[in-house]
DRENSEKOL-536072 format. One record per residue: residue in one letter; x, z negated, y negated of N, C-alpha, C, O in turn. Coordinates in Angstrom, 3 decimals, padded with zeros to 6 digits. Atoms other than C-alpha are relative to their C-alpha. Layout:
tiro | n_xx | n_zz | n_yy | ca_xx | ca_zz | ca_yy | c_xx | c_zz | c_yy | o_xx | o_zz | o_yy
A | X | Z | Y | X | Z | Y | X | Z | Y | X | Z | Y
...
//
This chain:
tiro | n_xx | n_zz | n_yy | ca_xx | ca_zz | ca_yy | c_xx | c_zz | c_yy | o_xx | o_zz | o_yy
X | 001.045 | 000.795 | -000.589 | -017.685 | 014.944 | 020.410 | -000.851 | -000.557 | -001.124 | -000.349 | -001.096 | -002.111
X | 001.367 | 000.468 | 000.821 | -021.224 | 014.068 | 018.648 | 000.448 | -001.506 | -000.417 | 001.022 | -002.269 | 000.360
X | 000.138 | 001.663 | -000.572 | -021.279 | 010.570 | 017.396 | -001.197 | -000.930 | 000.706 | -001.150 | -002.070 | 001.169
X | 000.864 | 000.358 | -000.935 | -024.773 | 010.545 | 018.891 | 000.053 | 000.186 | 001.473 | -001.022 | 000.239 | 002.071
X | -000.144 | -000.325 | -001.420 | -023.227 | 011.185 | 022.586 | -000.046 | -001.738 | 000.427 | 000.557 | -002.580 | -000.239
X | 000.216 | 001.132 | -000.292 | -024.278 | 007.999 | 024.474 | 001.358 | -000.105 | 001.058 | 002.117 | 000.840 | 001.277
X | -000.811 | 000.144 | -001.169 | -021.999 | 006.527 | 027.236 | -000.216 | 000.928 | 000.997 | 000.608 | 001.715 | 001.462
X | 000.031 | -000.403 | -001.272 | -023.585 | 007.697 | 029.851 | 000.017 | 001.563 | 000.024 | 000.524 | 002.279 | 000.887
X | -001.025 | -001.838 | 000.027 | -023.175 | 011.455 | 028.769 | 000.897 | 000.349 | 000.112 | 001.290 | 001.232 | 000.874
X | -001.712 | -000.548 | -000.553 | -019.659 | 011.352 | 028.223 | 000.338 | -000.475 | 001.838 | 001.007 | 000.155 | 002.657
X | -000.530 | -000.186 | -001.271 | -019.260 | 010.237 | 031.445 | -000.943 | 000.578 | 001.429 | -000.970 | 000.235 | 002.610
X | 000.755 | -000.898 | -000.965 | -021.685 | 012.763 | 033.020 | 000.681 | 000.943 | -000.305 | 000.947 | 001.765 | 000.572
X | -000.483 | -001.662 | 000.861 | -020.108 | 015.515 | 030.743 | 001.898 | -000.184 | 000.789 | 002.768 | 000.678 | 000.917
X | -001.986 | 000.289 | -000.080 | -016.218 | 013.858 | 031.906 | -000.435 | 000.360 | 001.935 | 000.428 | 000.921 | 002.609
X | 000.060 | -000.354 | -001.315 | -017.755 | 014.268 | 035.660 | -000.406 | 001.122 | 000.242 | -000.098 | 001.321 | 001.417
X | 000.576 | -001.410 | -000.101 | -019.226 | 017.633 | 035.626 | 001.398 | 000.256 | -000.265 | 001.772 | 000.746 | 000.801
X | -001.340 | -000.822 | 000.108 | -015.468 | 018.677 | 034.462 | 001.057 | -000.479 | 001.051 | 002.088 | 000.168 | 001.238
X | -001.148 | -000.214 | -001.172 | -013.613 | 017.006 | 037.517 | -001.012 | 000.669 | 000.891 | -000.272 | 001.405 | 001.544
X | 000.336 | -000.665 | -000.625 | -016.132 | 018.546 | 039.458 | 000.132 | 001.229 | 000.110 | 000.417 | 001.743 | 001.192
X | -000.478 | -001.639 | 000.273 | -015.724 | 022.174 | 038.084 | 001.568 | 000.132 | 000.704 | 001.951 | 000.831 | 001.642
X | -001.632 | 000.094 | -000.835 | -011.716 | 021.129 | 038.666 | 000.221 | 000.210 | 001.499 | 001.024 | 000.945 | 002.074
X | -000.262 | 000.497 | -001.425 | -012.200 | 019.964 | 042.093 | -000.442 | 001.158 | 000.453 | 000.281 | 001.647 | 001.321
X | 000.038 | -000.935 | -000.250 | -014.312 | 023.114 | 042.296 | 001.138 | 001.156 | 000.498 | 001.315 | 001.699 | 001.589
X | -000.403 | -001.247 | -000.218 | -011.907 | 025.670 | 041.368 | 001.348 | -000.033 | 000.804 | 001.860 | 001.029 | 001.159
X | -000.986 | -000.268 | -001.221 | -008.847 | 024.391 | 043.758 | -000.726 | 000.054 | 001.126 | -000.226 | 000.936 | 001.825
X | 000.042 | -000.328 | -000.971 | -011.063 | 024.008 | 046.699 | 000.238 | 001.872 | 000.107 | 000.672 | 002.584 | 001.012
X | 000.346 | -001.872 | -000.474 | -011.618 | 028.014 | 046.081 | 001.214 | 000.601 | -000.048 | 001.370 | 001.638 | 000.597
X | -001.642 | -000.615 | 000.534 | -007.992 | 028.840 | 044.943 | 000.604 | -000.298 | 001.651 | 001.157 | 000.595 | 002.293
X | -000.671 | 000.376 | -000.894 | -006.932 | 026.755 | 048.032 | -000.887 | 001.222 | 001.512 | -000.462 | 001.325 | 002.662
X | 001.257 | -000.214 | -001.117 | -010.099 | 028.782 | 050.174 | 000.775 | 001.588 | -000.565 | 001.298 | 002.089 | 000.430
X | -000.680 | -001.174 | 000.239 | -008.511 | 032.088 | 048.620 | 001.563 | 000.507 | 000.978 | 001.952 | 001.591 | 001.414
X | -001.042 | -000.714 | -000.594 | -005.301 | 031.793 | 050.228 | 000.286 | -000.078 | 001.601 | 001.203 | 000.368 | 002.290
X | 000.051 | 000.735 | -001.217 | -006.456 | 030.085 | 053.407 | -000.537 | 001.672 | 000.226 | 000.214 | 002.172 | 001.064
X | 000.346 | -001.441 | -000.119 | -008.146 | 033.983 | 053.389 | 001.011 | 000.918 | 000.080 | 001.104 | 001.784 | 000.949
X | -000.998 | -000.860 | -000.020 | -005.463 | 035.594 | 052.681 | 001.365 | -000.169 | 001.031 | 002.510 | 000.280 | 000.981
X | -001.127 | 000.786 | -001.152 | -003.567 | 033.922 | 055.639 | 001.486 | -000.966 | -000.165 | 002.546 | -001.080 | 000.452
X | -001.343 | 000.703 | 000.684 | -001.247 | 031.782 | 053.824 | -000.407 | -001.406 | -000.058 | -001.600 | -001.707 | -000.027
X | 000.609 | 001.100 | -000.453 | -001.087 | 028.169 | 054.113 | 000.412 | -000.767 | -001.820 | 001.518 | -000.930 | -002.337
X | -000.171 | 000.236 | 001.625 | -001.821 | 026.867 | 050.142 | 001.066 | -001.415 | -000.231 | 001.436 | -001.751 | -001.357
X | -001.059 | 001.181 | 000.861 | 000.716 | 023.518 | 050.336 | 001.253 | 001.321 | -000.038 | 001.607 | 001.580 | -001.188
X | -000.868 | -000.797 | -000.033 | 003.494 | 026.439 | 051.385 | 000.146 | 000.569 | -001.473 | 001.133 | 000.307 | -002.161
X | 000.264 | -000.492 | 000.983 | 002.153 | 028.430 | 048.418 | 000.207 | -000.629 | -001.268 | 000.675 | -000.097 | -002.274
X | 000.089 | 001.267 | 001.141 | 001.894 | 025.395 | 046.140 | 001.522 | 000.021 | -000.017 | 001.955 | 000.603 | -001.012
X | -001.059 | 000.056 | -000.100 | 005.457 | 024.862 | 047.090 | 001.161 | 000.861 | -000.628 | 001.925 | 000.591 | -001.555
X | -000.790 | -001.316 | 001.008 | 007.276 | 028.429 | 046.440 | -000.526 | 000.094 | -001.516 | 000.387 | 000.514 | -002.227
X | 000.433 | -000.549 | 001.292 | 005.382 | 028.870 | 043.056 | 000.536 | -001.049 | -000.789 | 000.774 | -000.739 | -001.956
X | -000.236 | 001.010 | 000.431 | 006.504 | 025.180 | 042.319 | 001.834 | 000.451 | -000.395 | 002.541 | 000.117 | -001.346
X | -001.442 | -000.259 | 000.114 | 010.006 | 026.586 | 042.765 | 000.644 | 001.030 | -000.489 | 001.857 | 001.235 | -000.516
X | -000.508 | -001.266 | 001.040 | 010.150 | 029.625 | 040.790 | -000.808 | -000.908 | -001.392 | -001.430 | -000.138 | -002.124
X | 000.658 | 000.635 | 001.605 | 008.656 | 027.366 | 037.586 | 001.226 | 000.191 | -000.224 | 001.980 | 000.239 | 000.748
X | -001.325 | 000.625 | 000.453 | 011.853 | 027.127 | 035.277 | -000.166 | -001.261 | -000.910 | -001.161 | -001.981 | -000.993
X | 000.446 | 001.275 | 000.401 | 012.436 | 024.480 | 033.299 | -000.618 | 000.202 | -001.559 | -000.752 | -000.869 | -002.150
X | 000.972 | -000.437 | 000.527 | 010.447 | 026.327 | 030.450 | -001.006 | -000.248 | 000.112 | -001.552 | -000.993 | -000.701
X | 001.293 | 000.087 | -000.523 | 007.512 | 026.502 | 032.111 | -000.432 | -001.290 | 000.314 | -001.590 | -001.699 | 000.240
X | 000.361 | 001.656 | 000.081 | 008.064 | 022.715 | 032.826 | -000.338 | -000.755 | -001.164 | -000.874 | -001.852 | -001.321
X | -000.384 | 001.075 | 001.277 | 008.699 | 022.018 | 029.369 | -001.255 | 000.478 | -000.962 | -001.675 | -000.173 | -001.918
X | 001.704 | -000.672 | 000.831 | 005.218 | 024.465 | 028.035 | -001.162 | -000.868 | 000.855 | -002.279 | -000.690 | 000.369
X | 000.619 | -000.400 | -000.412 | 003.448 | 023.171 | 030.374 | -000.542 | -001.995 | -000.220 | -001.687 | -002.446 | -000.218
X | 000.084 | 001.158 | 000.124 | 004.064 | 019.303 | 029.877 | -000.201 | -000.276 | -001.682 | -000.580 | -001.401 | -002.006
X | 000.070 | 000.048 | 001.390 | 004.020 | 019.903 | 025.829 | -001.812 | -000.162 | -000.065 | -002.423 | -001.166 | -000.432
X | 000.966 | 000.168 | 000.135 | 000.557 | 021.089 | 026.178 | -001.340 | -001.053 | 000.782 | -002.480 | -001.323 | 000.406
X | 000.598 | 001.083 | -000.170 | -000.387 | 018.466 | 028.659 | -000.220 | -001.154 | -001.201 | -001.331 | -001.541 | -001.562
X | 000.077 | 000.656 | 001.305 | 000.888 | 016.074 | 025.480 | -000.653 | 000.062 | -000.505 | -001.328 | -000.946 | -000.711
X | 001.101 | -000.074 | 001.247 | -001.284 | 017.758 | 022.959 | -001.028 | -000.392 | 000.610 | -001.542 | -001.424 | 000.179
X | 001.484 | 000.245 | -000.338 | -004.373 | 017.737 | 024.987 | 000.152 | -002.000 | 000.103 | -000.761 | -002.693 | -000.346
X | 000.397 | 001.411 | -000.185 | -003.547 | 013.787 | 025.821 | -000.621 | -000.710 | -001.672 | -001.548 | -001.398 | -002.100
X | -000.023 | 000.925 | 001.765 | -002.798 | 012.943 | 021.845 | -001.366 | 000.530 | -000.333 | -002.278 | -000.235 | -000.647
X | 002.022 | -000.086 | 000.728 | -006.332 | 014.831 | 020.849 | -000.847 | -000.799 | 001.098 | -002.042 | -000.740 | 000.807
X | 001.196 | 000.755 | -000.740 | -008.212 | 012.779 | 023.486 | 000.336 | -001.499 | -000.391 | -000.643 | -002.208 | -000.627
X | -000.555 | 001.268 | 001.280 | -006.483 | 009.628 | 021.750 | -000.087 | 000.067 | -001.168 | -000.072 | -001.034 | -001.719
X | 000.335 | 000.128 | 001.069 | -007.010 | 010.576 | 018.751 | -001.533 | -000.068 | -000.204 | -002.070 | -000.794 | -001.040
X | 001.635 | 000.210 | 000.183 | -010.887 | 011.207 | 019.293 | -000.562 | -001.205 | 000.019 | -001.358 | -001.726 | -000.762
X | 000.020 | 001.586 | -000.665 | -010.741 | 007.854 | 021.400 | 000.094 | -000.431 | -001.751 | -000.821 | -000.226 | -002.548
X | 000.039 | 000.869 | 001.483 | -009.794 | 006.130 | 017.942 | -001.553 | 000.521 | -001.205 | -002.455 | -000.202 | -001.627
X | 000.722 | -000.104 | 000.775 | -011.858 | 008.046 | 015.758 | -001.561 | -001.001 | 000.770 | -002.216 | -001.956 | 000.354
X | 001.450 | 000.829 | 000.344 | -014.936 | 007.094 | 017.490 | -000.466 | -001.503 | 000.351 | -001.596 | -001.988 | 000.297
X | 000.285 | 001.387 | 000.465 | -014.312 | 003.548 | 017.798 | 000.261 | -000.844 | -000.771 | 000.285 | -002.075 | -000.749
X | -000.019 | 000.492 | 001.536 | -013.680 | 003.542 | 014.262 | -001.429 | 000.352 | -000.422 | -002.060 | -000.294 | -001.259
X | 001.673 | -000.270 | 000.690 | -017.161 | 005.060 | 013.689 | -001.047 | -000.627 | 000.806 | -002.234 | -000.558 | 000.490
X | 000.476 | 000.654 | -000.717 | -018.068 | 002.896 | 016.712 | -000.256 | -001.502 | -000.887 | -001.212 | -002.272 | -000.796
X | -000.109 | 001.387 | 000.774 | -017.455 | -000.053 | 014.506 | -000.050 | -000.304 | -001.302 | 000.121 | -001.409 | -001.816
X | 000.920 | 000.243 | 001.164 | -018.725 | 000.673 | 011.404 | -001.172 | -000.027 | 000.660 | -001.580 | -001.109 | 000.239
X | 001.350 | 000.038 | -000.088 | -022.063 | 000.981 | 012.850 | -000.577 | -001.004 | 000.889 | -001.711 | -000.845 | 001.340
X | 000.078 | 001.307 | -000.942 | -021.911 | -002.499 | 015.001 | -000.646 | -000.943 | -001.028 | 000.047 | -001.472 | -001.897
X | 000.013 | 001.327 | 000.399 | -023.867 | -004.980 | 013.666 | 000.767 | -001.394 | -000.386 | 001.746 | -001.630 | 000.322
X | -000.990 | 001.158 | -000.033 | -022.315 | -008.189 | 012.613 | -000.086 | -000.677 | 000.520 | -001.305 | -000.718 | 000.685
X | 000.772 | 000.798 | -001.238 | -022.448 | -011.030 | 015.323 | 000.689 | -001.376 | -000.124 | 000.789 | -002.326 | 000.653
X | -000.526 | 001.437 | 000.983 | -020.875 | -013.654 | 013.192 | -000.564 | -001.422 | -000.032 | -000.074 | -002.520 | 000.230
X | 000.731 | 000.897 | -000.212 | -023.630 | -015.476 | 012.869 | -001.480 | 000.640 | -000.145 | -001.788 | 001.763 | -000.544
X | 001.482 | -000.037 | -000.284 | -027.487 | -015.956 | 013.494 | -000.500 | 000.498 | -001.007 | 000.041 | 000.534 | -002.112
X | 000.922 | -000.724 | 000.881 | -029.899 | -014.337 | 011.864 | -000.852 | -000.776 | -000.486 | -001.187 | -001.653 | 000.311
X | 000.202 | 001.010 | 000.890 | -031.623 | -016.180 | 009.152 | -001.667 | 000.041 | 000.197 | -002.400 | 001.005 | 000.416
X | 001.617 | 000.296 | -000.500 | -035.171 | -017.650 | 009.711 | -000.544 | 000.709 | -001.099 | 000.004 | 001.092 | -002.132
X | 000.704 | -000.191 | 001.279 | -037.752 | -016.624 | 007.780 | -000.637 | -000.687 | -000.748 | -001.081 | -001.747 | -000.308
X | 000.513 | 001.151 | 000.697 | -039.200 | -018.010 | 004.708 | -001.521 | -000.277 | 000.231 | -002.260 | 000.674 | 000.483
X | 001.673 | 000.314 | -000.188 | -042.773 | -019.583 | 005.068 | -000.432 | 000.693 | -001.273 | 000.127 | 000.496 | -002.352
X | 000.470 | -000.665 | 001.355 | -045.015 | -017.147 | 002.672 | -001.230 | -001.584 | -000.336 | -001.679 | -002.260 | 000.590
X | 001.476 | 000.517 | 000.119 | -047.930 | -019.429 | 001.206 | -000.919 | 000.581 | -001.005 | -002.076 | 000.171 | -001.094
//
């Protein structure tokens, strides 16, 4: 991520990707509703042939992806906060020129 990405991008850019998500189960779920099968059933059997492999790849790489979105998180409100003004105190009058 840019460090010029404003707020309101990332969270246009973070909603455009549950939308794609939300996209591609309605169609997965619209695939099997086609194919005459009822998708919690489906959801169900496929849930029950996972082993505990597939539990254990599948929750690892959930992990990684969390720790790099925590780690970005930090970075950029370490580069968020070098570039903050100081708000310590007031800003100093100016001098009268004569």
């Amino acid at each position: 991520m840019a460090a010029s990405n404003n707020p309101s991008e990332i969270i246009a850019k973070a909603q455009a990707l549950i939308d794609q998500a939300q996209q591609s189960v309605a169609s997965s779920e619209q695939f099997f509703r086609d194919q005459g099968l009822n998708p919690e059933k489906v959801r169900t059997v496929l849930e029950g042939q996972m082993t505990a492999r597939h539990h254990e790849e599948a929750n690892a790489a959930f992990k990684a992806d969390m720790d790099a979105v925590e780690q970005e998180t930090r970075e950029e409100q370490a580069r968020a906060s070098f570039n903050a003004a100081p708000t310590g105190t007031a800003p100093r009058r100016p001098r009268p020129m004569v």
